[in-house]
Structures are given as structure tokens and as C-alpha cells.
C-alpha positions in Angstrom: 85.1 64.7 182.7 83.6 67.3 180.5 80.6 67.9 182.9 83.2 69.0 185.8 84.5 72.1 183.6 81.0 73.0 183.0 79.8 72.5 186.0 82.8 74.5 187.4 82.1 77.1 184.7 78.1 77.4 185.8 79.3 77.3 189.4 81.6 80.3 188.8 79.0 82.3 187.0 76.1 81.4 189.4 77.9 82.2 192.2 79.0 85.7 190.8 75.5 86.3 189.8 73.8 85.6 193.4 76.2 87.9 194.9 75.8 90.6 192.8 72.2 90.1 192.8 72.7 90.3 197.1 74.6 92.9 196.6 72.1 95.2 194.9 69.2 94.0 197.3 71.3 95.1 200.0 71.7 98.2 198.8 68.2 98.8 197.8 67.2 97.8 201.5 69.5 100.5 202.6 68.2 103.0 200.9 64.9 101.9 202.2 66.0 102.0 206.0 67.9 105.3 206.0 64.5 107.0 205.4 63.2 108.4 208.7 59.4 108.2 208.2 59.5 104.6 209.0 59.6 103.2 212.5 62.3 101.0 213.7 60.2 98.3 214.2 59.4 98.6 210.3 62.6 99.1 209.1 63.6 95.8 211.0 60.9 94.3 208.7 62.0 95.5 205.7 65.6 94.8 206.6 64.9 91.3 207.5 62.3 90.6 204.2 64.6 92.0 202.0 68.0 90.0 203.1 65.4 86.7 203.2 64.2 87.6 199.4 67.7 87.5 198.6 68.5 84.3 199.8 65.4 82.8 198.5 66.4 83.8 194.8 69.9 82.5 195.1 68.4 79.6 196.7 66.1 79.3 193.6 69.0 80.1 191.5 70.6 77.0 192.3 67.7 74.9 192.7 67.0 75.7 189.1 70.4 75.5 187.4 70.8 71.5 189.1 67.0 70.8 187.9 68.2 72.1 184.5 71.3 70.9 184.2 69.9 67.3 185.1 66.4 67.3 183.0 68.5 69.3 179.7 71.8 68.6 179.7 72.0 65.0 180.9 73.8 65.3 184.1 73.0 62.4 187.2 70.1 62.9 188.6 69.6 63.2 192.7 69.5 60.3 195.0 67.6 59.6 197.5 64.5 60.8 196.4 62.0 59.5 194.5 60.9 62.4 192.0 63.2 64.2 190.4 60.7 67.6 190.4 62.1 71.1 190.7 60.9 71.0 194.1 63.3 68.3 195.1 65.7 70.3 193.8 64.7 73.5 195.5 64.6 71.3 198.5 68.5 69.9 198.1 69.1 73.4 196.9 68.4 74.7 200.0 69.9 72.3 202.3 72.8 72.9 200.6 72.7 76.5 200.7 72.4 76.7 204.2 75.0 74.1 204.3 72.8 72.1 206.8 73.2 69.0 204.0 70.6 67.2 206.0 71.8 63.7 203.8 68.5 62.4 202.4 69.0 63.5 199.3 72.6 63.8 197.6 74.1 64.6 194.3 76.2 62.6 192.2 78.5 63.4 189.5 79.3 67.0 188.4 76.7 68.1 190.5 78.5 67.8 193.8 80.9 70.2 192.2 78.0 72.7 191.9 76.7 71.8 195.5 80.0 72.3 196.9 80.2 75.6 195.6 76.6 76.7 196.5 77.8 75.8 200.3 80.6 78.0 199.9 78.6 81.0 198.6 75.6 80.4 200.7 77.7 80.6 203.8 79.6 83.4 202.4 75.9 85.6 202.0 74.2 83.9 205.0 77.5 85.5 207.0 77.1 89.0 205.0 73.2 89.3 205.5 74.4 88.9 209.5 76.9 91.6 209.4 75.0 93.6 207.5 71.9 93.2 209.7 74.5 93.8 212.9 75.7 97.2 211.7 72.2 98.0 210.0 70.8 97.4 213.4 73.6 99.3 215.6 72.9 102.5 213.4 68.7 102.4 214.4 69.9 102.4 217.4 71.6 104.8 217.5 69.1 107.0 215.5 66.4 106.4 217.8 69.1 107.1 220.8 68.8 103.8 221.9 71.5 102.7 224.1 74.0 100.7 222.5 75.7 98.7 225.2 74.0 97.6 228.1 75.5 98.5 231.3 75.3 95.7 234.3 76.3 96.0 237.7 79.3 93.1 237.5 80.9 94.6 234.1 81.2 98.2 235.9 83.4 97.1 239.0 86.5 98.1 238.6 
């Protein structure tokens, strides 16, 4: 029972850690994409690399607090696989993040607690990186005098 208060402590604090850390790498890509001297195409890139990085280290993150809370701390290892490496764990990491939880390889113990959590926060950030990409997007646009709505012959019939 003692490994579910941890595990609920280490959830909280990785979970407040990856979004912070998404937090600042959004705000560094911002900086980067308000600059004019790049072209939209470019700042797309950078948009899109930078919310991706993010992920990936919150992905890592996780991956690497289950591998060490399982090889360290004595915790139930992961079933359904037949290593236990830290790229199993980066694998399950990542299915869980993305909350696709493809099934073929599944925690046991306190580390569900941890895997439930990582689902909530993944989706939480996956949703964020859209909205922020949406908005991000809408205001190139609108700097390069796209136009923002497109106008078709059946929505203008009044």
C-alpha cells in the first residue's frame, strides 16, 4: 500500500514538471514564430518540432521514472514483454501517453497508478499543443494576409 502514495506522490510531481516544462517550450517557440524574417512555411516547422520535442521529453519523463521505479525501487515490473529495458518502457510510456494503450504490454501494481496519470496529462498537453498550434496558425495567417475562412458558394446563400 506504500507504493500507491508514492507512486501518487511521483505522479503528482511528474505531471507538474512536464507541464511546466511544455509550458516554457511553448513559450520559447513563440518567441521564435513572432519573428518576421522567417517564412510561414518555417515557422510551421519550428512550431511543429518544438511542440513534438516537448512531448517526446515528457514521454521520456515517464518512460524513465517507471523504468526507475521498477529496476531501483522494487516496484512490478511490466507484463507482456519479455525485457524489461528502458526501451520497453519508453515504448509503454508512450502508448500510454498518447492514451492509445495498445494492450501488449501493461503495468501492474502502483504503476498503473502512474500510467493512469500519464494518460490524463498526456491528453491534457496533446489537446494544448492543438490549440496552441490552432491559434499559432490563425495568427500567420493572418500576418501573411491569408484568408482566414474560406468562402464557398453553398455557405453564402442566404
Amino acid at each position: 500500500m506504500s507504493h500507491y502514495f508514492e507512486a501518487l506522490g511521483i505522479s503528482l510531481v511528474i505531471a507538474f514538471v512536464t507541464t511546466i516544462f511544455f509550458y516554457e517550450v511553448l513559450c520559447v517557440v513563440m518567441k521564435v514564430i513572432t519573428r518576421r524574417e522567417m517564412t510561414p512555411r518555417k515557422l510551421l516547422i519550428v512550431l511543429v518540432l518544438g511542440i513534438l520535442f516537448a512531448h517526446s521529453i515528457s514521454v521520456l519523463l515517464y518512460g524513465f521514472a517507471c523504468w526507475a521505479l521498477v529496476k531501483f525501487l522494487n516496484y512490478p515490473p511490466l507484463e507482456g514483454i519479455d525485457s524489461q529495458t528502458f526501451s520497453s518502457y519508453l515504448y509503454y510510456s508512450a502508448t500510454s501517453y498518447s492514451s492509445l494503450g495498445v494492450g501488449d504490454v501493461y503495468a501492474r501494481g502502483s504503476l498503473r497508478l502512474i500510467s493512469s496519470f500519464e494518460v490524463i496529462n498526456g491528453l491534457t498537453l496533446i489537446a494544448w499543443s492543438a490549440t496552441f498550434t490552432y491559434f499559432a496558425v490563425q495568427k500567420m495567417w493572418e500576418a501573411s494576409g491569408l484568408p482566414l475562412h474560406i468562402n464557398c458558394e453553398c455557405c453564402s446563400k442566404e
